[in-house]
matplotlib code that plots the C-alpha trace (Angstrom):
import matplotlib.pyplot as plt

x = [12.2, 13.4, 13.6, 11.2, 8.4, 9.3, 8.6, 5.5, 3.8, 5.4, 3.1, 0.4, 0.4, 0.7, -1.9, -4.5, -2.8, -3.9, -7.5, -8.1, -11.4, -10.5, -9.5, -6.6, -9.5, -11.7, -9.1, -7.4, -4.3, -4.1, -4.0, -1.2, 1.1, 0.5, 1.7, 4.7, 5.4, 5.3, 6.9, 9.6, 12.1, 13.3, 9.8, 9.7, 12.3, 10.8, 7.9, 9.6, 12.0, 9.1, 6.2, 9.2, 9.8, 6.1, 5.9, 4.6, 6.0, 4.5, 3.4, 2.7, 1.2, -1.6, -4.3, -6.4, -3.7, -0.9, -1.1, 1.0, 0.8, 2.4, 5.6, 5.8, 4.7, 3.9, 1.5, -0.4, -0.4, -3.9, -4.7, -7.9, -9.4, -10.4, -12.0, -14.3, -14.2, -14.3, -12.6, -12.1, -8.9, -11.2, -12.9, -9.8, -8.3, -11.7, -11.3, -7.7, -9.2, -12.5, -9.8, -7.1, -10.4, -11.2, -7.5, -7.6, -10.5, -10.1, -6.4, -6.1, -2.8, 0.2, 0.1, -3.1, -2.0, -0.2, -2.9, -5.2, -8.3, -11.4, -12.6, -15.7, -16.7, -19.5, -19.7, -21.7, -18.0, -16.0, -17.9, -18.3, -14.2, -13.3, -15.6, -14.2, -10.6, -11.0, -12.8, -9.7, -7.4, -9.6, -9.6, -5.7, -5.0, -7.5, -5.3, -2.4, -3.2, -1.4, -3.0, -2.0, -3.3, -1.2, -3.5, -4.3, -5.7, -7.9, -8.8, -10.2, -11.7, -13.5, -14.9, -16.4, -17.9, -19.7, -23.4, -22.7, -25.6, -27.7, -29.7, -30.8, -34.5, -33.4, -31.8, -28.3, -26.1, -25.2, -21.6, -22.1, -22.0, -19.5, -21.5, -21.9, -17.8, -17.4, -19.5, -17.6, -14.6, -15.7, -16.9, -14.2, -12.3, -14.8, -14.4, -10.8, -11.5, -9.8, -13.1, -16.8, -20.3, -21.9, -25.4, -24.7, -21.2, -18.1, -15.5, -12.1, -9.7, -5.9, -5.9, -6.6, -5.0, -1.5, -2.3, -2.3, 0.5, 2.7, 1.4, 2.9, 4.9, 2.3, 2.3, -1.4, -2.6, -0.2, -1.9, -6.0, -5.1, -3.5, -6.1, -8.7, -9.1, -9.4, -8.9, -12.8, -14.3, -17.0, -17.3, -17.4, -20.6, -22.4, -24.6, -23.6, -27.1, -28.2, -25.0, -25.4, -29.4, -28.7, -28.5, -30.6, -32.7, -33.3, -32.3, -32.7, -29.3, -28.1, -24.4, -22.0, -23.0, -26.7, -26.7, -23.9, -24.2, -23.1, -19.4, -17.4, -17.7, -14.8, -12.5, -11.3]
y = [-7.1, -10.7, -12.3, -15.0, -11.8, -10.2, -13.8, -14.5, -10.8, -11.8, -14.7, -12.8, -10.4, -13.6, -14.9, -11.9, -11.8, -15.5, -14.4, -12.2, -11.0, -9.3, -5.6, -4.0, -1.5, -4.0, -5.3, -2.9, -5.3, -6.0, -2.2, -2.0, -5.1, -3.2, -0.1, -1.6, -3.5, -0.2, 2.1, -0.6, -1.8, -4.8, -5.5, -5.7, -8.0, -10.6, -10.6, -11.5, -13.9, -15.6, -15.6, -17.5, -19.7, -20.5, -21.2, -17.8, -14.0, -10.5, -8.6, -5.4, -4.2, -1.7, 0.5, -3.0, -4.8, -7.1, -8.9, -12.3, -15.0, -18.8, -19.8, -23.0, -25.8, -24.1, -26.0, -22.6, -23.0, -23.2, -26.1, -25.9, -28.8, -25.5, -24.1, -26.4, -30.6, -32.4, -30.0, -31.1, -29.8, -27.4, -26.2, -25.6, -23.4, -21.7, -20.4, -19.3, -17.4, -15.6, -14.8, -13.0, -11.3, -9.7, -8.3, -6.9, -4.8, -4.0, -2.8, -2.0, -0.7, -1.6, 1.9, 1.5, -1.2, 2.0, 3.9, 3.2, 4.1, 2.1, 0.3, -1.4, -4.1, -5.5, -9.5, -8.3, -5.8, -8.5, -11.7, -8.8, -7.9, -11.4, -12.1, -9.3, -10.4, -14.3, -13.5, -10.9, -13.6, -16.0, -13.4, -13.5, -16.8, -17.0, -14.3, -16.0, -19.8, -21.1, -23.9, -23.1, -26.0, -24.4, -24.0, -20.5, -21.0, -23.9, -22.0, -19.1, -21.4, -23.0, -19.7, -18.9, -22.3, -21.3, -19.0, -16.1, -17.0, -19.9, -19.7, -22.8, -23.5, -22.9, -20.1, -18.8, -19.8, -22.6, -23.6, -24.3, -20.4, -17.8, -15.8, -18.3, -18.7, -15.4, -15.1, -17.7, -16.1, -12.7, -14.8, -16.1, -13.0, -11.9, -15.0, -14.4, -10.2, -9.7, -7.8, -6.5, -7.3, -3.7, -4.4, -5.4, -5.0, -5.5, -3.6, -4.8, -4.1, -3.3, -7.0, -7.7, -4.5, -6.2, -9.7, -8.4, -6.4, -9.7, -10.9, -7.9, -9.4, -12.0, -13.4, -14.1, -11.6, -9.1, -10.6, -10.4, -6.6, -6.2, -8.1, -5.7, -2.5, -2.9, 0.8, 1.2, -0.3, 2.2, 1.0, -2.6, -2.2, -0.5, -3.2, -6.0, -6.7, -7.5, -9.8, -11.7, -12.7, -13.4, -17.1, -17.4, -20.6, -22.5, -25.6, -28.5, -29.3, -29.6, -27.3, -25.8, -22.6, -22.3, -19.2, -17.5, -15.0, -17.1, -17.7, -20.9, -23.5, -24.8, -21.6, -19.8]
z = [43.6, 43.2, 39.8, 40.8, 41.7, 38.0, 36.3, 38.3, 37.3, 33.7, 33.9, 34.8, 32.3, 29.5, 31.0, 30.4, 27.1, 26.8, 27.3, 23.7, 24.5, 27.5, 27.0, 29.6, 30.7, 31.8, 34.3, 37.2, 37.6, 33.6, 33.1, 36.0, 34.4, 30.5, 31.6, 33.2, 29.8, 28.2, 30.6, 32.3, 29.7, 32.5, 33.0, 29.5, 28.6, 30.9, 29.9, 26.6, 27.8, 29.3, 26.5, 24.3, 26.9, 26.5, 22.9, 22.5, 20.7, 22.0, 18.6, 20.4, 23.6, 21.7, 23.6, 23.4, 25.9, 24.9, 22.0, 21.5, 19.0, 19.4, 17.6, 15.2, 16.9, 20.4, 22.4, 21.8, 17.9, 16.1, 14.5, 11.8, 13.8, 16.9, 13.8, 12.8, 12.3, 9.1, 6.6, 3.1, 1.3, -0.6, 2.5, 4.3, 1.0, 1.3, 4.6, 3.9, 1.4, 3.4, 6.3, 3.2, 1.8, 4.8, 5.4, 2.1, 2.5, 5.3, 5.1, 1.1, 1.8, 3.7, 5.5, 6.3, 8.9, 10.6, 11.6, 14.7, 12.9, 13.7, 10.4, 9.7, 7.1, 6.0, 5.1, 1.8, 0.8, 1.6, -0.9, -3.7, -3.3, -3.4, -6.4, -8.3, -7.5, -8.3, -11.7, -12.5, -11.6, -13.9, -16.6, -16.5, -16.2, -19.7, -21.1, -20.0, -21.4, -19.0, -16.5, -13.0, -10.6, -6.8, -3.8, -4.7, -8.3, -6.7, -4.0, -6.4, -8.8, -5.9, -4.9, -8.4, -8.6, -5.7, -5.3, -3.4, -1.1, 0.3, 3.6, 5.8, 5.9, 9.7, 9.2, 8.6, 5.6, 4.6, 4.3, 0.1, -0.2, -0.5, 2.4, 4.6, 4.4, 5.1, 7.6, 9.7, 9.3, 10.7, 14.1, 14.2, 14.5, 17.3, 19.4, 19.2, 20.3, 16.8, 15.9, 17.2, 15.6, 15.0, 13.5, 9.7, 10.0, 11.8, 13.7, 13.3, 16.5, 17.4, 17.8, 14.5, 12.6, 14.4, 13.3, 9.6, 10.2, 10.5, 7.0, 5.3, 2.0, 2.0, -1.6, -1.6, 0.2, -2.5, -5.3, -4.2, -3.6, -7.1, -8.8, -7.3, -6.7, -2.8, -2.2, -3.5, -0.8, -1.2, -4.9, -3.1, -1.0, -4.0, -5.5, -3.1, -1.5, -5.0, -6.2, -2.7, -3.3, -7.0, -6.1, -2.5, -2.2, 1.1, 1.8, 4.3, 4.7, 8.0, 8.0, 11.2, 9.6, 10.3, 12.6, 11.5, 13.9, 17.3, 17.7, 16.7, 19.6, 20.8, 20.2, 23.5]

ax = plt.figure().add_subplot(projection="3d")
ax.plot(x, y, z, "-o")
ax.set_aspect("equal")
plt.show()
């Protein structure tokens, strides 16, 4: 088989890779190309060779289908803009925050990232982890008496400052509430096949689980699990219903996060 056949199925197999919400089952010739990558270590090194040339790094090939992410300043790279327009500096520090929430409870541990167990989490565990965390971090900061002012103080400052939940007169949440942050997250990761909606809560996938894996060390992510017991995510749930009504009013206000439920537009 010529080189110029190798780098064209390469391609190919990139280009499912390209499309996250597809699953290598769902697609005879993806199936075929993942196996190869798996089975063919020459197969394998192109595919490589050409996902750099691209911009782009294969993370893994998991049971899900191959799994890539883009380099610094690949035309592939995400920018916050495909998330959503208009972002203040708070808003963007917010949604750094929801998205490190949501990989702490979900993956308490860094072994847990090496087991293929399905998790599910709930938008309600997530907002009553994150409000436990930020008020420990608070609490020590108190203790401390020393007046921190990085993007990760502010960040959890500006989550305590904010009700837990707030629903549009339309329906949804709005965007002034911890929930509503959340919840935007956690479509996000489904438009990107990172995760599933299953009634009330969510299924994360390999996709994701693999993601998180390349965040291991992560200095923020390090400290929300010590400042919390994230391994309770039983003890999370418990209660949560209640904390996330405590501050529920409607409002008129007209917010990108009325209908939570439908996935980000403009995110492939």
């Amino acid at each position: 088989m010529t080189a110029a056949t190798e780098a064209g199925k390469a391609a190919e197999l990139i280009a499912f890779a390209l499309q996250p919400r597809l699953a290598r089952g769902a697609d005879e010739r993806y199936g075929e190309l993942w196996s190869e990558y798996r089975t063919d270590e020459e197969f394998h090194n192109v595919v490589d060779a050409v996902a750099n040339g691209l911009g782009l790094v294969v993370i893994d090939a998991t049971e899900q289908g191959l799994v890539v992410a883009p380099m610094d300043k690949s035309p592939f790279a995400f920018r916050l803009t495909d998330y959503a327009a208009g972002l203040t500096p708070k808003r963007r520090m917010l949604i750094g925050l929801a998205h490190l929430g949501i990989a702490a409870v979900a993956y308490p541990r860094e072994s847990d990232l090496e087991d293929d167990i399905v998790v599910r989490r709930s938008v309600e565990q997530v907002e009553r982890f994150l409000r436990d965390a930020c008020q420990a971090l608070a609490d020590a900061e108190e203790q401390d008496s020393v007046v921190r002012d990085d993007e990760e103080t502010l960040a959890w400052r500006e989550y305590l400052s904010m009700p837990a939940s707030r629903r549009m007169a339309k329906g949804g949440y709005s965007a002034d509430c911890t929930v509503g942050q959340i919840s935007r997250a956690f479509d996000w990761l489904v438009a990107q096949g990172m995760a599933r909606q299953s009634g009330d809560s969510y299924q994360l996938l390999d996709r994701y689980r693999v993601q998180v894996r390349e965040l291991a060390g992560h200095v923020a992510l390090e400290r929300l699990r010590a400042a919390n017991d994230a391994s309770d995510i039983g003890g999370a749930a418990e209660g949560a219903a209640s904390r996330a009504t405590t501050e529920d009013v409607v409002t008129e206000e007209t917010d990108i996060y009325a209908d939570h439920a439908a996935a980000p537009e403009g995110v492939s």
